[in-house]
C-alpha positions as CSV (number, residue, x, y, z in Angstrom):
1,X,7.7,38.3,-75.6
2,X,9.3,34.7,-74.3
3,X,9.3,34.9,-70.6
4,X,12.7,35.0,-69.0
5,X,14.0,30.9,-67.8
6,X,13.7,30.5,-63.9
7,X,16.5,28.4,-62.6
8,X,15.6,24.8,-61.8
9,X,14.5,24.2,-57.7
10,X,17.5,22.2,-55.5
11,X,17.2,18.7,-55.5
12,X,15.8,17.2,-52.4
13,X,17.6,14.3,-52.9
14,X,21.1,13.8,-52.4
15,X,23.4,11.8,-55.1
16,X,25.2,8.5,-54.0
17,X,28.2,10.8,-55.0
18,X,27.4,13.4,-52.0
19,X,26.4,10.6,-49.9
20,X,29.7,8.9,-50.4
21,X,31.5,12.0,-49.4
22,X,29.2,12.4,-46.0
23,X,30.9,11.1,-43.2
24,X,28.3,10.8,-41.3
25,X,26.1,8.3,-43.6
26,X,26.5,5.3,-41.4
27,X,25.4,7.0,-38.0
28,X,22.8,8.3,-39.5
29,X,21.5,4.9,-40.6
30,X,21.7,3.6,-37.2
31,X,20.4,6.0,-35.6
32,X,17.4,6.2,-38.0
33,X,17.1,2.2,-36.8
34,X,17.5,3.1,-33.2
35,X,14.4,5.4,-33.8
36,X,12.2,2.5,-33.7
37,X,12.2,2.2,-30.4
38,X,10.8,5.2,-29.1
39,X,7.2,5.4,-29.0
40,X,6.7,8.5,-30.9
41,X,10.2,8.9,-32.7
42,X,10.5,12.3,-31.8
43,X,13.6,12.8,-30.6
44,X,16.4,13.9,-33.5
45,X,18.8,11.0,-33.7
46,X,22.0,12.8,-34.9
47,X,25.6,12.2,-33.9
48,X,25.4,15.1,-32.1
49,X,22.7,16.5,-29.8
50,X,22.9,19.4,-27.8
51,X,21.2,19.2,-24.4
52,X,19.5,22.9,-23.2
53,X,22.3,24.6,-25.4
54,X,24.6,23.6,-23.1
55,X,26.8,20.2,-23.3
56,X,26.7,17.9,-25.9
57,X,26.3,13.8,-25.8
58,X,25.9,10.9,-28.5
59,X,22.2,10.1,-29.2
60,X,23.0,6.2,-28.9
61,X,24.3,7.4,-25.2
62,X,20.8,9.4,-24.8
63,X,18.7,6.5,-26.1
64,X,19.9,3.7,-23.6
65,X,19.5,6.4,-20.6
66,X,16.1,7.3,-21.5
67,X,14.8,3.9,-22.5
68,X,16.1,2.5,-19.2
69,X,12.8,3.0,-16.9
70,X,14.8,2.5,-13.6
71,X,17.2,5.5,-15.2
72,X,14.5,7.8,-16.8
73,X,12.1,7.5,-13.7
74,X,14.9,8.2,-11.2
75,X,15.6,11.2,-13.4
76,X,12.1,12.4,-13.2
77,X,11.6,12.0,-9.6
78,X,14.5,14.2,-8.7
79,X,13.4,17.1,-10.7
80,X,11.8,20.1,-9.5
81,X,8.2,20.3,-10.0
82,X,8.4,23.8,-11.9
83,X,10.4,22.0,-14.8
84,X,8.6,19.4,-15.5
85,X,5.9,21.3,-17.5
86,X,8.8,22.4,-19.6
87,X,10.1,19.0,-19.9
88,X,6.8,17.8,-21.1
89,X,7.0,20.6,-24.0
90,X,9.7,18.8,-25.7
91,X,8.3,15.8,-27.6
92,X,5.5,13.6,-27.0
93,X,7.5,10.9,-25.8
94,X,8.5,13.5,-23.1
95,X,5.0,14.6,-22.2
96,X,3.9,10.6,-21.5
97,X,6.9,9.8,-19.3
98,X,6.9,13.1,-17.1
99,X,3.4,13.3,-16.8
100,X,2.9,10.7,-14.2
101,X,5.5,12.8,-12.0
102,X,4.0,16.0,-12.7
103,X,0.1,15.0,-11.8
104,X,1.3,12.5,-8.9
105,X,-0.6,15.2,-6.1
106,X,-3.1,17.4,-7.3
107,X,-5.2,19.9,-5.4
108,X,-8.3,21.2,-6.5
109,X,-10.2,24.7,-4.7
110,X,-13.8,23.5,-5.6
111,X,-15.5,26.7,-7.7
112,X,-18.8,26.6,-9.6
113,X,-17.5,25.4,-12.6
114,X,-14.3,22.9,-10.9
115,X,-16.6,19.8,-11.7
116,X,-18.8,21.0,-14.8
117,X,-16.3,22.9,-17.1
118,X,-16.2,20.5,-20.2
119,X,-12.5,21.6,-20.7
120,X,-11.8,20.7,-16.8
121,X,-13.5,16.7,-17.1
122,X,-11.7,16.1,-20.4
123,X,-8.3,17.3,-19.3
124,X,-9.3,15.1,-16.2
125,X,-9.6,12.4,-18.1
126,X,-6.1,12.5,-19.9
127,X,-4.5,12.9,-16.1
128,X,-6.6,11.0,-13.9
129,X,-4.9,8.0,-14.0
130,X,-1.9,9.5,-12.8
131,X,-3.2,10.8,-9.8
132,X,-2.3,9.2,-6.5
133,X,-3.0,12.2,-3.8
134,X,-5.8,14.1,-4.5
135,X,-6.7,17.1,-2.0
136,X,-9.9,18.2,-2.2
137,X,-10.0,22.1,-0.6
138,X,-12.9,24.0,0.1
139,X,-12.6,27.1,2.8
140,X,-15.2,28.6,5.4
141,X,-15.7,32.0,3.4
142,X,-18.3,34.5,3.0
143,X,-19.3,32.7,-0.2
144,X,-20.3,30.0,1.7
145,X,-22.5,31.1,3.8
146,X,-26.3,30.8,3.1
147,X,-28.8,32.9,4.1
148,X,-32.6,31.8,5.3
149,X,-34.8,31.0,2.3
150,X,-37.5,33.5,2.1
151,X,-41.1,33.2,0.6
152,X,-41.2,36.0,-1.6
153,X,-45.1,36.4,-1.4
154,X,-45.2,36.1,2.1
155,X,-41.9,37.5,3.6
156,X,-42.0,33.8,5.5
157,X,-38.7,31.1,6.1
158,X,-39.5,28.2,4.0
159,X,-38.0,25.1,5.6
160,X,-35.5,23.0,3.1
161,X,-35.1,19.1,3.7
162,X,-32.5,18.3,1.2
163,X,-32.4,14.9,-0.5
164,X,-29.0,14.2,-3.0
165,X,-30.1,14.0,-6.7
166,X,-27.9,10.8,-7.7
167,X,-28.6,10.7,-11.3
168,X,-29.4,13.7,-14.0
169,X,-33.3,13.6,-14.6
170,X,-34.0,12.2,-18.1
171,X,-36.4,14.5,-20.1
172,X,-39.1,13.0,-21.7
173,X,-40.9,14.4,-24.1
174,X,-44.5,15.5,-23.4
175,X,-43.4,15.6,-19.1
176,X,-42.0,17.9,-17.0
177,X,-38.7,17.8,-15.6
178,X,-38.1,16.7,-12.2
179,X,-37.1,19.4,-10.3
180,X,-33.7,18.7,-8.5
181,X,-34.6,20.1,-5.2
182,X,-38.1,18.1,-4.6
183,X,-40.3,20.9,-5.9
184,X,-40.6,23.0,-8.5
185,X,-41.0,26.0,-6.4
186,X,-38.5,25.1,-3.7
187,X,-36.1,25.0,-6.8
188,X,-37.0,28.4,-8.0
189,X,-36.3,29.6,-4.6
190,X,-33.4,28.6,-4.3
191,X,-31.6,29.0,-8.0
192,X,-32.9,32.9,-7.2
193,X,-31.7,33.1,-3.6
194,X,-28.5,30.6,-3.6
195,X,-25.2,31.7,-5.2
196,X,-23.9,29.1,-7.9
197,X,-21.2,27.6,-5.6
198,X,-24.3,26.2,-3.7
199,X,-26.0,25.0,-6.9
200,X,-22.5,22.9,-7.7
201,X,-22.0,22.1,-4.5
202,X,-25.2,20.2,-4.9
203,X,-24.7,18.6,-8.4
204,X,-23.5,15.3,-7.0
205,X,-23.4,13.1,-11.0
206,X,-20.9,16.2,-11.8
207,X,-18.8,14.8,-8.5
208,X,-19.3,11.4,-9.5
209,X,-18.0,11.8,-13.0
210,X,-15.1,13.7,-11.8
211,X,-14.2,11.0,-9.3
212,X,-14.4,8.4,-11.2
213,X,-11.4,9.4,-13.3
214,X,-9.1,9.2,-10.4
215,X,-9.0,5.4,-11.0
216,X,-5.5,4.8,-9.2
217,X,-6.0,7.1,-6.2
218,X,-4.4,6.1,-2.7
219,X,-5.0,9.4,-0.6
220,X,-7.7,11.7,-0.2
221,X,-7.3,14.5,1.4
222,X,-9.9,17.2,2.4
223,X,-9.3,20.5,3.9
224,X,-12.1,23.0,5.0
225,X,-10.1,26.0,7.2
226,X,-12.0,29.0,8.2
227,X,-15.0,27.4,10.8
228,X,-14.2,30.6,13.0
229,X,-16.4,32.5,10.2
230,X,-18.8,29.8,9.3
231,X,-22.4,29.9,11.8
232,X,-22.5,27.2,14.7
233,X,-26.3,26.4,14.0
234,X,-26.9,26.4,10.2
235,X,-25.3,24.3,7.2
236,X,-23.0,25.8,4.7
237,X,-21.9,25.7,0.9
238,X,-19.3,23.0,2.3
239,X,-21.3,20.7,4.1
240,X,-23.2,19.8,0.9
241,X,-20.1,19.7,-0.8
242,X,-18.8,17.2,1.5
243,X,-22.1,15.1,1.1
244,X,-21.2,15.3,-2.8
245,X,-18.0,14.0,-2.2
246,X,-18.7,11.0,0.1
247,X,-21.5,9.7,-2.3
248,X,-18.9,10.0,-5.5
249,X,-16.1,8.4,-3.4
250,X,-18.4,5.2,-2.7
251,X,-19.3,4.9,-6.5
252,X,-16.4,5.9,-8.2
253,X,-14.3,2.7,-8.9
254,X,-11.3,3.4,-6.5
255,X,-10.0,0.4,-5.4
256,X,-6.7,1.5,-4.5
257,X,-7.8,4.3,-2.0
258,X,-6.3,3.2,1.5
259,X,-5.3,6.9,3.4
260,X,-7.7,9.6,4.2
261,X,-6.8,12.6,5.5
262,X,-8.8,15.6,7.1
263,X,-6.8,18.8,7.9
264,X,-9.0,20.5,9.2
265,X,-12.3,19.8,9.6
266,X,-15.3,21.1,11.1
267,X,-16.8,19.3,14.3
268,X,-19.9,18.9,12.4
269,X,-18.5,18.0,9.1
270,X,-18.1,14.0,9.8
271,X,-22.0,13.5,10.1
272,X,-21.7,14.5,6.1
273,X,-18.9,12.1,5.9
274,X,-20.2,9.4,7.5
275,X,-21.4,6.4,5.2
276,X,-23.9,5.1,7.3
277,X,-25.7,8.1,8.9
278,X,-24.9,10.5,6.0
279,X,-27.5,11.4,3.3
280,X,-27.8,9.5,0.4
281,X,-26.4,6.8,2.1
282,X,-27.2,3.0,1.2
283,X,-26.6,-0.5,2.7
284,X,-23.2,-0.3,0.7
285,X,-21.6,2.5,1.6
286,X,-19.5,1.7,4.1
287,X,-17.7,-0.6,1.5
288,X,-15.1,1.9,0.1
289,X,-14.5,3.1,3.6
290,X,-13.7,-0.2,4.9
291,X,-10.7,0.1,2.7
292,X,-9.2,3.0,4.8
293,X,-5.9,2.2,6.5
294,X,-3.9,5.5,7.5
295,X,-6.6,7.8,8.8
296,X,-5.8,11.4,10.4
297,X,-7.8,13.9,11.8
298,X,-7.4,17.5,12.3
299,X,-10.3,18.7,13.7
300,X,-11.5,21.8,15.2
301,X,-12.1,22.4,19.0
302,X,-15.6,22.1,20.3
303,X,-16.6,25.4,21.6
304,X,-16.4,26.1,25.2
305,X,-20.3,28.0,26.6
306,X,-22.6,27.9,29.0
307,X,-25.6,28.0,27.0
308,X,-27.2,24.7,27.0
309,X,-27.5,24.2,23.3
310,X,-24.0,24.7,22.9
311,X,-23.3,22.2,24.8
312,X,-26.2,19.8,23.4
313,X,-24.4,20.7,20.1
314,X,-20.8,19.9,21.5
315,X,-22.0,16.2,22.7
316,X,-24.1,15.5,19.3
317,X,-20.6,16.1,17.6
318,X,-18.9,14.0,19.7
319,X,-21.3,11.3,19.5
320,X,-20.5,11.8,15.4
321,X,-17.6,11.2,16.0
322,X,-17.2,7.8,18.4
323,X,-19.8,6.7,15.1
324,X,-17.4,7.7,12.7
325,X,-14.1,6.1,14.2
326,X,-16.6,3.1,15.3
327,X,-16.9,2.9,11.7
328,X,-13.9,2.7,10.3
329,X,-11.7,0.9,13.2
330,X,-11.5,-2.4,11.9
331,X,-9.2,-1.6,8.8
332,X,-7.5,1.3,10.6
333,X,-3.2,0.7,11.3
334,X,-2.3,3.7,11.7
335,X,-4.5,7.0,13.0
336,X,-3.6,10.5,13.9
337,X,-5.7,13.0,15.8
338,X,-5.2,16.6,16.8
339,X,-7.5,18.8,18.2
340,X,-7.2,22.3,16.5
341,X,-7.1,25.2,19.5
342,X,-8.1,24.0,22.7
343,X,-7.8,20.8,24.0
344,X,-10.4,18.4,23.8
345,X,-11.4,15.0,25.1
346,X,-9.9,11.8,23.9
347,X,-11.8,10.6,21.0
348,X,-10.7,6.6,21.8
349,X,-12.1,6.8,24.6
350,X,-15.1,8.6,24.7
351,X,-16.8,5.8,26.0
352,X,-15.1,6.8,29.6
353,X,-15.8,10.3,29.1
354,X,-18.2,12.1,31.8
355,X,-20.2,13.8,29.5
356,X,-20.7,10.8,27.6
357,X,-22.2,9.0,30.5
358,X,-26.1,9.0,31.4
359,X,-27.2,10.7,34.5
360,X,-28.0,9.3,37.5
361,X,-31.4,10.0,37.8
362,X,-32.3,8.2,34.1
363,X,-30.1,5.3,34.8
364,X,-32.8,4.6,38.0
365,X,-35.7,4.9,35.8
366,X,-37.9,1.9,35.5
367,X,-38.3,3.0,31.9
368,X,-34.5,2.8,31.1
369,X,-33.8,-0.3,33.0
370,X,-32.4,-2.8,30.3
371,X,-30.9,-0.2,27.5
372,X,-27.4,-0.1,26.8
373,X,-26.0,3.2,28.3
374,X,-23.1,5.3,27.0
375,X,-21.1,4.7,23.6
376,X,-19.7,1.3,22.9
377,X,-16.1,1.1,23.8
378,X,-13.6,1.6,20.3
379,X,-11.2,-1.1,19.0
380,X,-8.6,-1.2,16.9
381,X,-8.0,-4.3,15.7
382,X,-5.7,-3.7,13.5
383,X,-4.1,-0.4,15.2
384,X,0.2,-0.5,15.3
385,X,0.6,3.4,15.4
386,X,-1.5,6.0,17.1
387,X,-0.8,9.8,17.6
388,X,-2.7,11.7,19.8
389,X,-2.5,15.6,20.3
390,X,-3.5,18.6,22.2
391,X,-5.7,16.3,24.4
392,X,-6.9,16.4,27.7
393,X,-7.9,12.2,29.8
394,X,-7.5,10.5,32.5
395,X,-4.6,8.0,33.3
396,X,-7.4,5.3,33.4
397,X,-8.2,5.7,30.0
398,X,-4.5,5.9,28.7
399,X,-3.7,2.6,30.5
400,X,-6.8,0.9,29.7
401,X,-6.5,1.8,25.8
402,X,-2.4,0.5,25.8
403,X,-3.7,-2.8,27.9
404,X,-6.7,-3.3,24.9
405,X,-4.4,-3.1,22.2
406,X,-1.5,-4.2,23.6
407,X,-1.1,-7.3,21.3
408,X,-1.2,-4.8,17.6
409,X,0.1,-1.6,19.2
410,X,4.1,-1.1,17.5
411,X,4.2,2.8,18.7
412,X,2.1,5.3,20.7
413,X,2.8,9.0,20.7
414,X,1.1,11.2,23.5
415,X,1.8,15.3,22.8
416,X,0.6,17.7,24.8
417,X,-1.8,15.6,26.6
418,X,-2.9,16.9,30.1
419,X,-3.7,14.3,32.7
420,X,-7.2,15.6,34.5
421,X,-7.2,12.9,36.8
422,X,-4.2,10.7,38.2
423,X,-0.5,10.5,36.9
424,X,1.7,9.1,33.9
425,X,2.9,6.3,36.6
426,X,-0.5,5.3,36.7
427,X,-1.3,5.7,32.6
428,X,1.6,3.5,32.2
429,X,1.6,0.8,34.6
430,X,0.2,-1.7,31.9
431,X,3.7,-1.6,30.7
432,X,5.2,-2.8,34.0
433,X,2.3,-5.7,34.4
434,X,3.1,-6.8,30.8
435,X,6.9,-6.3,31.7
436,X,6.7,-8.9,35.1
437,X,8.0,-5.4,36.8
438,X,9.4,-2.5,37.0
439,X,13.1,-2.8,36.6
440,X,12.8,-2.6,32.8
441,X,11.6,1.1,33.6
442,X,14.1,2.4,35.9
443,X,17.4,1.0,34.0
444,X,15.9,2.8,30.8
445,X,15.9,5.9,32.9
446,X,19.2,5.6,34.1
447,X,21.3,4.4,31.6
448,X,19.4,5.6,28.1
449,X,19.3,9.1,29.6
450,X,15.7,9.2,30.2
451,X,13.6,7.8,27.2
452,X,10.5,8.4,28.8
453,X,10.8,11.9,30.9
454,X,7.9,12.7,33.0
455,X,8.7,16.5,33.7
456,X,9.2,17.8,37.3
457,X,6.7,21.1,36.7
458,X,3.7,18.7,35.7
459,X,3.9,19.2,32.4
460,X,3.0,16.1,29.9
461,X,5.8,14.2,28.3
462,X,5.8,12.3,25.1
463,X,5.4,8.9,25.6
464,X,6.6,5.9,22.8
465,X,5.9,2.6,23.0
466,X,5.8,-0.5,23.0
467,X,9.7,-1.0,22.7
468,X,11.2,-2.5,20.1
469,X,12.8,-6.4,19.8
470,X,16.1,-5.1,20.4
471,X,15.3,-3.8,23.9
472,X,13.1,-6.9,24.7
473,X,16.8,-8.3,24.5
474,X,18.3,-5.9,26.6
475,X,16.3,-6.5,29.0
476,X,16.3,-10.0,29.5
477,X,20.0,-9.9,29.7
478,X,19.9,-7.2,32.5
479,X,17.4,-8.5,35.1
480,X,16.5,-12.4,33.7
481,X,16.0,-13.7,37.5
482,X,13.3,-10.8,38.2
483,X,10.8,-11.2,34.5
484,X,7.7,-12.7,35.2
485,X,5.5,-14.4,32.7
486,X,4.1,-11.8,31.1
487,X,7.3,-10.3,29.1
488,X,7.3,-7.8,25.9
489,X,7.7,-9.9,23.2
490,X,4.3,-11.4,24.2
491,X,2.8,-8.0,23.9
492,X,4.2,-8.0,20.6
493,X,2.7,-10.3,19.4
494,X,6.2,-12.4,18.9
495,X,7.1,-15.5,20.3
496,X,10.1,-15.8,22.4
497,X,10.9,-18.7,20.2
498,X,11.4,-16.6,17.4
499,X,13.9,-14.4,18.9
500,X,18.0,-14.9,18.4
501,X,20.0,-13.9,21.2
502,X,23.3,-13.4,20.8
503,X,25.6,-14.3,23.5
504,X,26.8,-10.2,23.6
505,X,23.3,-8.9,23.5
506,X,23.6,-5.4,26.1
507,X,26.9,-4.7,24.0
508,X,25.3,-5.0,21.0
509,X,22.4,-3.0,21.8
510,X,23.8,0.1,23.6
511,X,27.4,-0.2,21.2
512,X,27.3,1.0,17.5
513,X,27.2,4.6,17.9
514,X,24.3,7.2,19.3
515,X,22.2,6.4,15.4
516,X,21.1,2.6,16.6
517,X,19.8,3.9,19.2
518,X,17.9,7.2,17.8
519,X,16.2,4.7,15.6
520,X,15.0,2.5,18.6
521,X,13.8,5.6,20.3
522,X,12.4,9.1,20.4
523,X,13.5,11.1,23.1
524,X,11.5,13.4,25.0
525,X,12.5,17.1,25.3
526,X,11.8,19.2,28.1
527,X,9.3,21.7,27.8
C-alpha cells in the first residue's frame, strides 16, 4: 500500500523576492556588522528592542551607550546591588561588565568548609580579581570555644604548643605522614576532641590559596564581636584563625592592600596579628604590613579587676599593642581608634602612661641600672589625620603628641576624651606657641561662634586641628603686628612664600555663605 506524501518542510531560507519586500533588510545588515563589536555578540541587534517589557529604543542607540565605558560604568555604579545579579543573567557580555560592581565588597563568615569547599576556591577564582574590600568575619560563639585537651587513658590535661603547618605534607610512599599538629598522638587528640571549625581554623595552605585570589585587594577588614562570651585566659577557634589570616596575607601577592580595618577586636587578638611577634612569623613579614596606610581600630575595653592577673593581663595587652602601632607607624596617614565600652588609656601615648612606667624600687636597683625603661615613645611620620575616641589622658600627653607631629598633622579629632589630669587650655597650648599667641584663639571664639567649645560642665569637647590655609590668612590680616615667628603655615609644613594673599582676605574668608566655612570647620555641639 504506497504510503500517503508528507508535505515538503519550510524553507529556512528566504528568496531574494521576500527579501526584496522586507523593509527591514538593510538594518538588519548593519546591525549584524555592529555586532562585531561586542565581545560575546549576544545582545539581539534588531530595529527594535524592548527594554524590561517596558520602553523601546534603537539597538544602534543601545550599542554606543553600552560600549561607552565612562556611560556603561556610570550606569552600573548607580544600580542597586539586588539587581545586579539579574543584570548579569542577561548575556555574557552582561555578566563581565556588572561583575566588577557586584563583587567590589565581599564578606565572608569563616565556616569549616569557607576555605576548602572546591566549589567556593573555583568560584573564587572567577571573582577574586574583582574584589577590592574584603571583610573577613568571625564571631565570639559557643562554637568557638575550646575545651582542655584531655588524655583519655589518664583523665590528665595535655599541654598543646601550637606551630602553623605552612605547606601540605607530601606523602611519600613507604613513610608516614607528618602529622599536622607535631605528633601523631597530639593530632588524634585533638581531631577527636576539637570541633571542625578549629581544624579549618588551623589549615593555614587552605587560607593562603584563598588569599591569594584576591590579587587587587585595597581593604581588609576583620571583625570578631562577641569577646563578652569568649574566656579571658584561654585561646579560641578565632585566634588561630587570625594567625591563619596574617600568615596568608604576607604571602599572598597583594600589592595593592593599603587600609586595614579592625571592628572589633579582641584586646588579645593583635599578638596573632602582629608580624613580628606572631607565630609563624619570619624576617619578612612585616613587608606587606609596611604597606598599610589608613588603619582603624575598634577594640574592646580592657577589663576593670582587682585580681592581680587581670591586671598583669590588661598591661601585657597593652604592651601588644604600643608593639603593634610601633610597627606599623611609619606608613600610617591616617588612623582611627575607639575603645569599645569603657574608656581606656591613650594608645599614642602609652609611653606616658602610669602603668606603663617601672616602679620605683626597680628603677634603684643596681641590677636595672643601664636598661631602657618604659615603651619607646610612637611616631607618626607620616600621620595627617588621627581620631581618637572614648579615651581617657592627660593634657600633657595631648599637647606633647600635637607639638611631635605638628609638621604632618592636617586634622585631629578628640571625642569623648576625659582629661584625668589638667585642662584643654593646657592640651592645647602648642597651638598658641606655634601661633606666636593667643589672639588667633579668642577672635575664632568670638566671631566664628565658638569653633573649638570647651563646655562649662567639664565635659570634653571635640577638638579639630591644625586649621586650614584659609584661616592662616585670616589671621594674619587680623592681628599682623602681634604673630611671632613661629606662625601656622610653618606647622603646616608650607612656606609663607607659597601663599597668595589677596588684598580682601577677612572678606573673602568669612563672605560666601555659611558652606565655605562648614568646610573649613567642624563645629562642636554641646553635650
Amino acid at each position: 500500500m504506497p504510503s500517503p506524501s508528507r508535505p515538503a518542510p519550510p524553507s529556512l531560507k528566504r528568496s531574494m523576492s521576500e527579501e526584496s519586500h522586507s523593509s527591514y533588510a538593510s538594518a538588519a545588515t548593519t546591525a549584524s556588522r555592529s555586532s562585531s563589536k561586542l565581545l560575546f555578540g549576544e545582545i539581539p541587534l534588531t530595529p527594535a528592542t524592548t527594554v524590561d517589557g517596558r520602553c523601546k529604543t534603537s539597538a544602534s542607540a543601545f550599542l554606543r551607550f553600552w560600549l561607552n565605558d565612562s556611560c556603561r560604568d556610570n550606569l552600573l555604579a548607580h544600580m542597586e546591588t539586588e539587581d545586579l545579579p539579574n543584570t548579569r543573567l542577561v548575556c555574557h557580555d552582561f555578566a563581565s561588565r556588572a561583575a566588577p560592581f557586584l563583587f567590589e565588597n565581599v564578606t565572608v563568615t569563616f565556616r569549616p568548609s569557607s576555605f576548602t569547599k572546591p566549589a567556593r576556591i573555583e568560584a573564587l577564582n572567577r571573582i577574586g580579581r574583582h574584589i577590592k574590600t574584603f571583610t573577613f568575619h568571625m564571631p565570639h560563639t559557643s562554637e568557638t570555644l575550646l575545651p582542655p585537651i584531655i588524655d583519655p587513658q589518664t583523665g590528665e590535661e595535655k599541654q598543646f604548643l601550637y606551630e602553623p603547618q605552612l605547606q601540605i605534607p607530601q606523602h611519600v610512599q613507604g613513610r608516614e605522614k607528618t602529622p599536622k599538629y607535631g605528633t601523631a598522638e597530639m593530632t588524634n587528640l585533638l581531631i577527636a576532641q576539637y570541633p571542625p571549625l578549629f581544624h579549618a581554623a588551623t589549615n593555614v595552605p587552605a587560607f593562603v590559596a584563598a588569599f591569594s585570589e584576591l590579587i587587587n585587594l585595597t581593604h581588609l577588614k576583620i571583625s570578631c564581636p562577641g569577646y563578652d562570651n569568649a574566656p579571658r585566659h584561654r585561646r579560641t577557634v578565632v585566634d588561630y584563625a587570625l594567625i591563619s589570616l596574617r600568615i596568608a596575607v604576607e604571602r599572598a601577592p597583594m600589592y595593592s592592600l593599603h587600609a586595614l580595618s579592625l571592628h572589633p577586636l579582641h584586646p588579645g587578638g593583635l599578638l596573632y596579628l602582629h608580624p613580628m611577634h606572631g607565630f609563624g612569623s619570619t624576617p619578612s613579614s612585616a613587608k606587606r604590613w609596611t604597606q598599610i596606610r589608613h588603619l582603624s581600630i575598634c577594640m574592646e575595653s580592657l577589663p576593670n579587676s582587682t585580681s592581680s592577673r587581670t591586671r598583669m593581663q590588661s598591661l601585657e595587652h597593652l604592651r601588644i599593642l604600643h608593639a603593634y602601632l610601633r610597627t606599623l607607624s611609619r606608613g600610617i596617614t591616617r588612623l582611627f581608634f575607639r575603645w569599645k565600652g569603657a574608656r581606656g588609656p591613650s594608645p599614642l601615648s602609652l609611653d606616658k602612661e602610669p602603668c606603663m612606667l617601672p616602679i620605683e624600687e626597680e628603677c634603684m636597683h643596681p641590677s636595672m641600672r643601664g636598661q631602657v625603661r618604659g615603651p619607646r615613645p610612637l611616631r607618626f611620620s607620616r600621620l595627617r589625620h588621627m581620631e581618637l575616641e572614648n579615651a581617657i589622658m592627660d593634657s600633657v600627653q595631648i599637647a606633647d603628641f600635637i607639638h611631635k607631629h605638628r609638621r604632618t598633622l592636617v586634622e585631629f579629632s578628640f571625642e569623648d576624651v576625659k582629661i584625668r589630669q589638667g585642662n584643654w587650655d593646657e592640651a592645647l597650648e602648642p597651638l598658641t606657641k606655634m601661633a606666636g599667641n593667643d589672639r588667633w584663639r579668642r577672635t575664632q571664639e568670638e566671631v566664628m561662634d565658638v569653633p573649638i567649645v570647651l563646655s562649662p560642665i567639664g565635659v570634653e569637647p571635640r577638638i579639630m586641628g591644625p586649621l586650614l590655609e584659609e584661616v592662616d590668612l585670616a589671621i594674619d590680616e587680623i592681628s599682623r603686628e602681634d604673630r611671632g615667628a613661629h606662625s601656622l603655615s610653618r606647622w603646616l609644613g608650607k612656606p609663607k612664600s607659597t601663599l597668595k594673599k589677596s588684598p580682601n582676605v577677612k572678606e573673602s574668608f568669612w563672605g560666601g555663605g555659611g558652606d565655605h566655612v562648614k568646610r573649613l570647620l567642624k563645629f562642636s555641639s554641646w553635650k
